[in-house]
C-alpha positions in Angstrom: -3.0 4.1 10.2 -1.3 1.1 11.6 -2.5 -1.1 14.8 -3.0 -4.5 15.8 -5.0 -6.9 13.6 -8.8 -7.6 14.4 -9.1 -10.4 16.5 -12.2 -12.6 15.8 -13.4 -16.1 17.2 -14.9 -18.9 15.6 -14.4 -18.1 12.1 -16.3 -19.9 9.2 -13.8 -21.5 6.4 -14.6 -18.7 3.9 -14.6 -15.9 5.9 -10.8 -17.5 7.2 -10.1 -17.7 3.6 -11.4 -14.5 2.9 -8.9 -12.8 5.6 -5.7 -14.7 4.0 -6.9 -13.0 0.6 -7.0 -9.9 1.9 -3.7 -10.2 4.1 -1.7 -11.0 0.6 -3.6 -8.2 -1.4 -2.8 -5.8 1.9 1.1 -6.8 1.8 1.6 -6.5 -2.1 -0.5 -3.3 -2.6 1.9 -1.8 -0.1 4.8 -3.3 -1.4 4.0 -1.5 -4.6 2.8 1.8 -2.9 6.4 1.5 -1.2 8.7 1.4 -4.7 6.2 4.4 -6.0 8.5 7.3 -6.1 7.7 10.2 -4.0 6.8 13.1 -6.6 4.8 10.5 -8.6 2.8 9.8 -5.2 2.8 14.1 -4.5 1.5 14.3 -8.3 -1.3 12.1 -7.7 -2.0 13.3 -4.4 -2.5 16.9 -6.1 -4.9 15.5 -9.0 -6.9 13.4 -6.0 -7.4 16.2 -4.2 -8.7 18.4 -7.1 -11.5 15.7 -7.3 -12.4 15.7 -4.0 -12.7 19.4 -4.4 -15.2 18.9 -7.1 -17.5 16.4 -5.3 -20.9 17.7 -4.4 -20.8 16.1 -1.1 -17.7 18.2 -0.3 -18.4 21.5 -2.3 -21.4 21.3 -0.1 -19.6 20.2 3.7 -19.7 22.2 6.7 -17.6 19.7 8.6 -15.5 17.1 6.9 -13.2 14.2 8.8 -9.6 13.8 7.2 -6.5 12.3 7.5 -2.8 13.2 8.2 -0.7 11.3 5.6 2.0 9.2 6.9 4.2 10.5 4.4 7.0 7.3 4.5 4.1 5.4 3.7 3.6 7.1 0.7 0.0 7.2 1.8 -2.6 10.1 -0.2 -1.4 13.6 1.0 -4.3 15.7 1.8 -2.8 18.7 3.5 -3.9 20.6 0.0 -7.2 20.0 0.6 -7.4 20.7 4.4 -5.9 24.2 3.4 -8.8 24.7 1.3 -11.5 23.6 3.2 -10.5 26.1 6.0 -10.1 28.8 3.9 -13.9 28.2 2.9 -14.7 28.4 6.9 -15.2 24.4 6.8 -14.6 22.9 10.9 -12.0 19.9 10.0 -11.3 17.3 12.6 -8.9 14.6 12.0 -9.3 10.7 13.8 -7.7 10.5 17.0 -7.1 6.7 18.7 -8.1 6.0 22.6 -4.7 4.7 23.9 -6.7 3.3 26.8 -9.7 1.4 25.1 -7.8 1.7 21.6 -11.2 3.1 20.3 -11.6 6.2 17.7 -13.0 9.2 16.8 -12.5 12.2 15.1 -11.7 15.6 16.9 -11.9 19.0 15.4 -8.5 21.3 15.5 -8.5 24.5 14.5 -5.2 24.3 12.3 -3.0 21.4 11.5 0.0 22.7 14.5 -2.4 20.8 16.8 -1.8 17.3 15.4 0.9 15.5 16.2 2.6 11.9 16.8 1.1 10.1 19.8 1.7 6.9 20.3 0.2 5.5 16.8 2.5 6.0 14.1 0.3 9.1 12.7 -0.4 12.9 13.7 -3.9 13.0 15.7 -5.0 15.9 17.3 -4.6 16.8 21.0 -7.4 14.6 23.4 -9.0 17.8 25.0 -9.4 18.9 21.3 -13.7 19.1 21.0 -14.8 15.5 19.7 -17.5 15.2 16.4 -20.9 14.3 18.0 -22.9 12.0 16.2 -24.7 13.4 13.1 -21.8 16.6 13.0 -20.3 15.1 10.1 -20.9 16.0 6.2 -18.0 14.2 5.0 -15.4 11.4 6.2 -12.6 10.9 4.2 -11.3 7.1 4.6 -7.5 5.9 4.1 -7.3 2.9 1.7 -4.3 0.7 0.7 -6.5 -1.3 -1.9 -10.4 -0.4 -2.8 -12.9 -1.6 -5.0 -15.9 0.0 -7.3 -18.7 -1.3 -4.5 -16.6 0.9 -1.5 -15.3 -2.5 0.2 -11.6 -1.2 1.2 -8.6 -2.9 2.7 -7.1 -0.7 5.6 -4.1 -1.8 7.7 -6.0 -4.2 9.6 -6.8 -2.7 12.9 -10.5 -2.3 12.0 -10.1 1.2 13.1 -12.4 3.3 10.7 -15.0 0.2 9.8 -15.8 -0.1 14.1 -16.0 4.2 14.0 -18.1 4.8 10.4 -21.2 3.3 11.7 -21.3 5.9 14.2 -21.5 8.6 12.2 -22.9 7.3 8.5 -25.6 7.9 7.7 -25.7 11.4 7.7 -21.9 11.7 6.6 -21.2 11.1 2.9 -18.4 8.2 3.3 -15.0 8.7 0.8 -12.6 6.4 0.5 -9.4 7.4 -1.4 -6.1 6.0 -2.8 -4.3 6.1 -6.4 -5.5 4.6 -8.8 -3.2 1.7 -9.0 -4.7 0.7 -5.2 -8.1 0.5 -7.7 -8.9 -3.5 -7.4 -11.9 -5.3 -9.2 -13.4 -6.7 -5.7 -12.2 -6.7 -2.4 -13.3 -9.9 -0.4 -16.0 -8.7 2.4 -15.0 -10.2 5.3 -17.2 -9.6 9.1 -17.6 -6.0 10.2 -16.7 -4.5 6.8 -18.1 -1.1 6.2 -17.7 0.2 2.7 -17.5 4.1 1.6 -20.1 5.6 -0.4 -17.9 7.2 -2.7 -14.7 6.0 -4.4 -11.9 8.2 -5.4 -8.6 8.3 -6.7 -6.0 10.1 -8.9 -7.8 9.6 -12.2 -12.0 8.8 -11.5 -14.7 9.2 -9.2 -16.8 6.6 -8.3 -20.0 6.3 -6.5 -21.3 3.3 -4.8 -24.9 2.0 -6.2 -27.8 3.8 -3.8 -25.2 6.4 -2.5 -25.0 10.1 -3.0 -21.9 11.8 -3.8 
């Protein structure tokens, strides 16, 4: 999901430093995700998905939050797992951007022909499609480019999901995913960072200290 960076005033000189850490990790990590050939990425994608299926949190959803893949982006395909989810009679709602106050949330759509391209570079759904109230939420699954053991994650810089997790975690159960390769040692936690709960990519699950999964 792509938008303008956060903007933030007054900076101190390790949270600046912090930010320009992040910005390189941001730009190689996609540079990488780029040159990884499609099927390898669809392979992955497929093994991901099987451990999302497995997680507690998710075996036991009602309602879970995902995302469409911008598929030129090679981002984590999780069409499988929407497919499955609905065949269990799970509500899925996808994140859908505010093109007015640039704000999101996530709408439920009762199949994937409701989502499409609006303005953002992504498929959201429709905006009279019925928005998650606070607390509906078992499960948000979070887009990553590069994400670390303690759930600190580096998105495309808009600040998109770490303004909207607050507002509905606790009670959802927080899971951020990418391959494996995306996997870093730390990520540097800069203001108004949110980590996931839960970790996940292509070859391990991961849950955060003090968090359920």
């Amino acid at each position: 999901m792509d938008g303008p960076p956060r903007q933030s005033h007054k900076l101190a000189p390790d949270d600046v430093l912090r930010r320009k850490v992040k910005a390189e990790l941001r730009k190689r990590l996609r540079g990488l995700r780029a040159t990884t050939p499609a099927d390898a990425c669809a392979a992955r994608s497929a093994k991901l998905v099987a451990r999302l299926e497995a997680l507690p949190s998710v075996v036991a959803a009602k309602t879970v939050a995902l995302f469409w893949p911008i598929l030129e982006k090679h981002e984590v395909d999780l069409r499988a797992l929407d497919a499955t989810l609905r065949a269990r009679g799970v509500r899925v709602a996808y994140p859908a951007i505010d093109p007015e106050t640039r704000g999101m949330c996530f709408r439920f759509v009762a199949s994937e022909a409701e989502l499409a391209e609006r303005g953002f570079g992504f498929r959201e759904p429709p905006p009279d499609a019925p928005a998650c109230a606070r607390g509906e939420l078992d499960v948000v699954v979070v887009p990553a480019i590069g994400i670390a053991p303690d759930g600190h994650r580096i998105g495309y810089g808009a600040g998109f999901y770490d303004r909207t997790l607050p507002t509905v975690a606790p009670p959802a159960v927080t899971v951020g995913v990418a391959f494996d390769f995306q996997l870093l040692a730390e990520v540097p936690a800069t203001e108004g960072d949110v980590p996931v709960d839960v970790v996940v990519t292509d070859t391990r699950t991961l849950t955060v200290a003090g968090h359920a999964g």
